[in-house]
Each structure stands twice: as C-alpha cells, then as structure tokens.
N, C-alpha and C positions, 0 to 999 in steps of 0.2 A: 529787194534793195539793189541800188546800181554799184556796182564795184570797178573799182580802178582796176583797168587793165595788167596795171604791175605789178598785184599783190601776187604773194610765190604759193606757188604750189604748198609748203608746210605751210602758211599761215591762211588758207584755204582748210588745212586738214584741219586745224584749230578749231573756223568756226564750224565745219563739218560736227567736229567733239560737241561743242557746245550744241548747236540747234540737235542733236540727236539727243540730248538732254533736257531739251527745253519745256518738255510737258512735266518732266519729273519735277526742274528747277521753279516751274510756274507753281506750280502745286505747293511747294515746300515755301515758297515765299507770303502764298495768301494762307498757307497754315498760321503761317507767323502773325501777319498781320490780322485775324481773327482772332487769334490770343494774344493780344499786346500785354507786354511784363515789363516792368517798371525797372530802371535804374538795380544791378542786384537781386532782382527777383527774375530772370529771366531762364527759368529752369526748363520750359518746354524750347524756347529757343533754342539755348546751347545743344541741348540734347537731341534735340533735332537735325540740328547742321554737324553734329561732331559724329552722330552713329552713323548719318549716309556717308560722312568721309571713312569711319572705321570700316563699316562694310562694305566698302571699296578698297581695302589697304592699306591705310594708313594710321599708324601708330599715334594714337591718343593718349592725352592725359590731360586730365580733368582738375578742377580745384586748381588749379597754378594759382602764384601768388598767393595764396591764403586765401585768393576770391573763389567762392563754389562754384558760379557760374564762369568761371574764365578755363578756354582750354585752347593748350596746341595739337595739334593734327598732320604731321610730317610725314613725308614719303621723298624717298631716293631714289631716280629711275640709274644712274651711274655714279659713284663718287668721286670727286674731286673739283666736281662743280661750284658754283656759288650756291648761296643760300638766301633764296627768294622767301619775303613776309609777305601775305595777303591777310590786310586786315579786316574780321568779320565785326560789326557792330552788331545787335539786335534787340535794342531797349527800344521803348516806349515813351512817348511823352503822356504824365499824366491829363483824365480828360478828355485827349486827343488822340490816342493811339498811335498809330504811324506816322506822324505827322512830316518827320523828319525823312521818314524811308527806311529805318536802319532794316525792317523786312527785307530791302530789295538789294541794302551795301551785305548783309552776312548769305546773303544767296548768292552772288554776283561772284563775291567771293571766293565761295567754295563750287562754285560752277568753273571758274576758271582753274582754281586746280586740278579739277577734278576731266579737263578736256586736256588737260596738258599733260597728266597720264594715260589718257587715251589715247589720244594720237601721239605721245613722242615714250613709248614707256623703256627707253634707254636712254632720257635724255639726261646728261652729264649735269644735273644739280640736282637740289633740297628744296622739295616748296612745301613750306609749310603756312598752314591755315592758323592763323593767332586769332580767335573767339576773345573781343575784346569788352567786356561786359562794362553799363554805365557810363555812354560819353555824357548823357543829359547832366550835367551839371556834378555829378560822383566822382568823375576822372577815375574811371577803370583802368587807365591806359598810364595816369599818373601814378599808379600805386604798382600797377605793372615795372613802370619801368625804374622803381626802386625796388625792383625785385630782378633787376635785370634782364629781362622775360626777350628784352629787343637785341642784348648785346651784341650776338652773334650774327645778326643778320649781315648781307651785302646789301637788301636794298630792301625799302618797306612800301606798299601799295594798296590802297581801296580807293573806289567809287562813290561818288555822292549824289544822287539824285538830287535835282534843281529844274529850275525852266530858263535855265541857259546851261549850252556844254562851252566847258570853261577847262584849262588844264592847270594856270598858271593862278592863283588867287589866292591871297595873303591870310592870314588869320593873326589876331588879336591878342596880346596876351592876357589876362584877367583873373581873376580872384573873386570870389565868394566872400560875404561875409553878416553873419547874423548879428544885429546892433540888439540888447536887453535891457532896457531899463527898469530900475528900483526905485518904487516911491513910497508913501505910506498911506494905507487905506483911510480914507472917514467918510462923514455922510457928508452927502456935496453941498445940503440945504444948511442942515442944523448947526455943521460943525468943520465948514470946509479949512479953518487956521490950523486945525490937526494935523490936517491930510499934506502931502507932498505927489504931485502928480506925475506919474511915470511918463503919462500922455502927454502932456505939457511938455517934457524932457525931449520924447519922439519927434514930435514936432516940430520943438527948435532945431535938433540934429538936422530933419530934413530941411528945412529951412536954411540953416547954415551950409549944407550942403550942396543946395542949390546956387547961394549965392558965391561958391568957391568955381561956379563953372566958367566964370568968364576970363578966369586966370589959366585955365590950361588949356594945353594946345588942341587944336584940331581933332587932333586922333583917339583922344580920351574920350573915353563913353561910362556915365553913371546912372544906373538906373536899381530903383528898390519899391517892394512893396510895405505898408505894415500888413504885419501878420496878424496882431492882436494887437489891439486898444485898449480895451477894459473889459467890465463883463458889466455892466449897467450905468444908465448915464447919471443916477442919484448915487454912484458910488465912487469917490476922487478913486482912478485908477494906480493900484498899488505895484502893479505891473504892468509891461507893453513890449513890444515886439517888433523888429523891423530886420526882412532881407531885402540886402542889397549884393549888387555884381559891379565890378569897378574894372574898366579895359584899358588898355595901355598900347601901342606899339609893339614896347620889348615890356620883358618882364625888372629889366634897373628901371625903367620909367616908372614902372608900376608901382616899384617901393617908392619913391617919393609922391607920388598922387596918393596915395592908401594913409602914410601917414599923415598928409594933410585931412583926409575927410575923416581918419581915424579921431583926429584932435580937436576936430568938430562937434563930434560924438560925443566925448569926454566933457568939452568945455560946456556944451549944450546941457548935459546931465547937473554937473556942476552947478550951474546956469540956478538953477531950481530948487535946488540943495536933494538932486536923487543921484544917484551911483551907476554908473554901466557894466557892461561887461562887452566886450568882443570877443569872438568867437569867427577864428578866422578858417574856411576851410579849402581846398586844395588850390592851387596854385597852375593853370594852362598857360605852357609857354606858347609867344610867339611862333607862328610855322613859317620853318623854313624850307620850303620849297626847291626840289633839288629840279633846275630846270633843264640840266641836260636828259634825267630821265622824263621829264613831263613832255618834253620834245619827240620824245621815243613814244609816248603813248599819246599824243597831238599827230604824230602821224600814221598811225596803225587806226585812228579815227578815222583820218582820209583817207585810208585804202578802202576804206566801209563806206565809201562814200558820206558819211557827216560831219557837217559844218561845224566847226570848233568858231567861239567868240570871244575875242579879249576880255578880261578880265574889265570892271568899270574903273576908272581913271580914279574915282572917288568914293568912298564910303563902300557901303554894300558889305562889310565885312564883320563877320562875327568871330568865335572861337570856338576849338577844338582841342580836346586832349590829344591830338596827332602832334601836337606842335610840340609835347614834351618828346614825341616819339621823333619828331626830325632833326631835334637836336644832337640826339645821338646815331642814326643814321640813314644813309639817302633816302626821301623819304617825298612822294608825293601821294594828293588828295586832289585828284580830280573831277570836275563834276560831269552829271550826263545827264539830257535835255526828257524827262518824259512828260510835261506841260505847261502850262500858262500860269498856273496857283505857286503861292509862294511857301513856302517850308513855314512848317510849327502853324498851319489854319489845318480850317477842317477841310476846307477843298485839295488841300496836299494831301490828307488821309485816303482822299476818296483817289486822287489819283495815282496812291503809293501800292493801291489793288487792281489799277485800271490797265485795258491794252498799252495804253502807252507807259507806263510804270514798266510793265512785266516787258514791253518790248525795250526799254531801256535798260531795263537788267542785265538782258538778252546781252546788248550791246556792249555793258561794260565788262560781264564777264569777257567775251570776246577781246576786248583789248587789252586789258586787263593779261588773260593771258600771252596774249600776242608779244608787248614788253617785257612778259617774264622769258619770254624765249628767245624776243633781240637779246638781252642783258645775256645768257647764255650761248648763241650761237654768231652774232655778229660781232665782229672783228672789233676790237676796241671800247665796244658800247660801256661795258662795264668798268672798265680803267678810267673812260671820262667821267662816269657818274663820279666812281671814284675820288679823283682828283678834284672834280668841284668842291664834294663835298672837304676836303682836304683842306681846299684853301678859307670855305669859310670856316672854318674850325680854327684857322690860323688870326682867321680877322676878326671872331667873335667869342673866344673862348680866353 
C-alpha cells in the first residue's frame, strides 16, 4: 500500500502492531464468520474475542448488563489518561450469516487494541474493548446503555464494513414493532357470519398504513412483514400477525409518526369488529456523529493512503443502536470499503470472509487505533471532541 510520506514514526509502529497480528486476526474473524450466532446467542463469538484479549492482559468481564454474551475487556498502559470505547459487534443476520460484517467490526476492534498495547505499552490511557451483543434489531447496545455500560467513556468508536469508506453518515432513529390481531374462528364455507377475521384486520392496518405515507416527510421510512395469516384458507383466521420498523430522523419525530400508524392499527382492528395488541419493542436513537473525531479518523485513512467518500447527499441511511450510544458520548461509526455487494445480501457474506473483507479489517483496525492515540497524544484533539460534543448536548438535550 502507498503511504503518505508524513505519517510519524508511532503511527507507522501501530500499523507495524497490527500487520504482525494480521494472520492471527484473519483467523479469528473467518472463525466467526463460519459460526454465525444470532442476535444474543453469540457465545463462541464473545468468547472468542474476549479470551485473546484476556490472554493478552486485559481484565475481563463477562455477562455485563445482565446480557451473557456482552463483555468489557480494559487495559491501562499509564493512568490518568482518557478512556477510549472500541465497540465490538458480532451477531449474525438470520439466513445470511455475516451479512452485515459484524465478524470483521468485533476483530477490527480488538485488533486495534490490541496493537496499541504493543507498540505504546505506557501509553497514558484506558482502552477498553465493549463486546456489544445484538445490533440486528435486539439493541444490545440499547439495554447496554440503561445500564450505563458507556458512561464513563471519553470517546466511543467502531468500523463498519461497506463498499464505500465513508467517515461522516447519519443514521435513522426507529422503532420495532409487532401489530397482533384477534378475530374469531369459523368455517369459511359453511358458516363464515360466525367468524371475525384477524386477516381482514391485518390487511386493512397495512393498507391504512400505506395510505398515511404521503403525509410524512421525506425522511420517514415504513416498512413490515405479516408473519402469520392464518393456518388454512377454509378456516376465517382467528389469529394474524404483522412486524413492522417505522424510521424517523430524530427519535421526537418518531413519537408522532408511531402514533399515527399506531391508530391505524387500532382503527383497522376495530374496522372488523377484532381487537389488537401492540407490542412495542426497543427504541434506536438517531446517531449523532461527533465530527471533529471522524476528521481525526478521515485522516489517519489518508496517511494509509485511502480514499475516503462523502457521505450521499440523500437517503442511503439506515439504523443503528450506536446512535443510542452517541447520545451519551463522542461517538463515531465509520465505514470502510472491502467491495462492490451491498450489506444484509448474500454477496456481502461472501465478501465479509474475502481478501478484500479481511484486508479492510486490516485497515480499520489500523485507524481505528491510530485515533485512539491522536485522542491521547495530540495536543487538543480531545478537548475538541469534547466540546463539540458539549455544545450539541446544549442544542439537543
């Protein structure tokens, strides 16, 4: 790879750290991504990434938050430093396995801590490794941080594999939520005046649903499956099922969008003379992007010689549990380029085990660490993060 002639001698020792790790960290990523584990079931995961960090020195604990597979992994080369988060993902999409990469963000991860006590092992901070279990739709990272798990940090950071490297890019705030409808069972031939159809019910909701889209703004995104219909077509369904995801900008928008399609539901139920239920479940805030540090890791990419891309002017944005984590503090999710296939296919899988995957891990650890050691050694870096984050705290809180 071509390298900028200005990078310094320590940030040279870095990626020295990392590439002399790189067959171990290769290894430990296509571990992963050959046993994909689901949202909470991610037991060889964790255990994987948390014992190479114990067996290197660093103080573990397991089970955090009441999640089994959630664990921190801290090491102090001097105290009185700041206190650096690298967040490790390592769930699974059902189905699909890696689809998302989280194999390549909870390696990356602990690859970069893990180079930044090799080459700096006095160096005046805390980097600790946060094993964040369930981003796929569970919010590990939600339950996390009503457990305070993030409090303490100075600043929070992971890697997102993609096929664009991107530092700077929004995320969605949104909500989950399973619609249930109650109908009454009869035979659909003989005696269908008996019956009350649940499906009937479903149906209108998604219909009502649909036709509430032209009233909201741009940014709002709704989308749902049904889960269950019925169980035979000669039987009026007495039950039915539908998840749905509703996205917002911020998370105040989000309460007034939810309770519109909420009362869609209801009324749709109504509708038919069947009953609902919702069943609402966690809640991803908007990410707030701390851009003075994604600048710090936008250019520690350029010392590496790779091209960073603007963020797209429109759309392209999904959602993350990081976003409840940047709420509380500085807090970037950067991405990094290992090919052409888009996240959540199967071609993402295949490339979240390929050269280019494993050489983008490579890469994010490397900067990844790099940031965590501007934040510590360069003059100011961290006082700005800082106070950015300070002032939106002042404008959004």
């Amino acid at each position: 790879m071509l390298k900028n002639k200005s990078i310094t001698e320590e940030k040279r020792n870095i990626e020295e750290a990392v590439d002399r790790r790189d067959s171990e960290l290769r290894q430990l990523a296509l571990n992963i991504h050959a046993h994909p584990e689901l949202g909470y079931q991610e037991y060889k995961a964790s255990n994987w990434l948390s014992t190479l960090l114990e067996k290197e020195g660093f103080a573990v604990k397991r089970g955090i938050a009441g999640l089994d597979t959630a664990f921190t992994a801290t090491w102090t080369g001097k105290a009185g430093g700041p206190v650096i988060g690298l967040l490790a993902e390592y769930d699974a999409l059902p189905g699909l396995g890696h689809a998302c990469g989280h194999n390549l963000i909870g390696t990356s991860s602990v690859g970069a801590a893990l180079a930044l006590k090799d080459a700096f092992p006095e160096l005046q901070a805390t980097i600790q490794v946060i094993g964040t279990p369930a981003e796929e739709g569970l919010g590990g990272k939600v339950i996390m941080c009503e457990h305070g798990v993030f409090n303490h940090l100075d600043a929070a950071m992971m890697c997102h594999p993609k096929n664009k490297t991107m530092v700077i890019r929004g995320g969605l705030a949104r909500v989950g939520a399973t619609f249930k409808f109650y109908g009454k069972e009869s035979h659909a031939a003989s005696a269908p005046e008996k019956g009350v159809s649940a499906l009937d019910a479903l149906v209108g909701a998604y219909n009502a649903i649909n036709s509430l889209r032209q009233f909201f703004s741009d940014d709002v995104r709704i989308h749902g499956v049904i889960t269950h219909g019925g169980d035979a077509a000669n039987i009026v369904p007495g039950y039915s099922e539908a998840s749905f995801l509703i996205r917002c900008n911020t998370r105040k928008e989000l309460e007034h969008v939810k309770e519109k399609v909420y009362t869609a539901v209801r009324q749709s139920a109504a509708a038919v003379g069947a009953t609902s239920k919702i069943e609402e479940h966690l809640i991803y805030a908007e990410r707030n992007t701390n851009k003075t540090l994604a600048n710090l890791f936008k250019e520690n990419l350029q010392l590496m010689g790779i091209e960073v891309s603007p963020p797209p002017l429109q759309g392209g944005i999904g959602s993350s549990d990081i976003g409840n984590v940047s709420q509380l503090v500085p807090t970037i999710h950067p991405y990094i380029k290992i090919g052409e296939a888009t996240n959540h296919t199967h071609d993402f899988t295949n490339e979240t085990k390929s050269e280019g995957g494993l050489k983008g891990m490579n890469q994010a650890a490397k900067a990844l660490a790099m940031t965590a050691y501007d934040l510590c050694e360069l003059p100011g870096a961290l006082q700005r993060v800082k106070e950015e984050f300070a002032n939106w705290q002042l404008e959004n809180v």
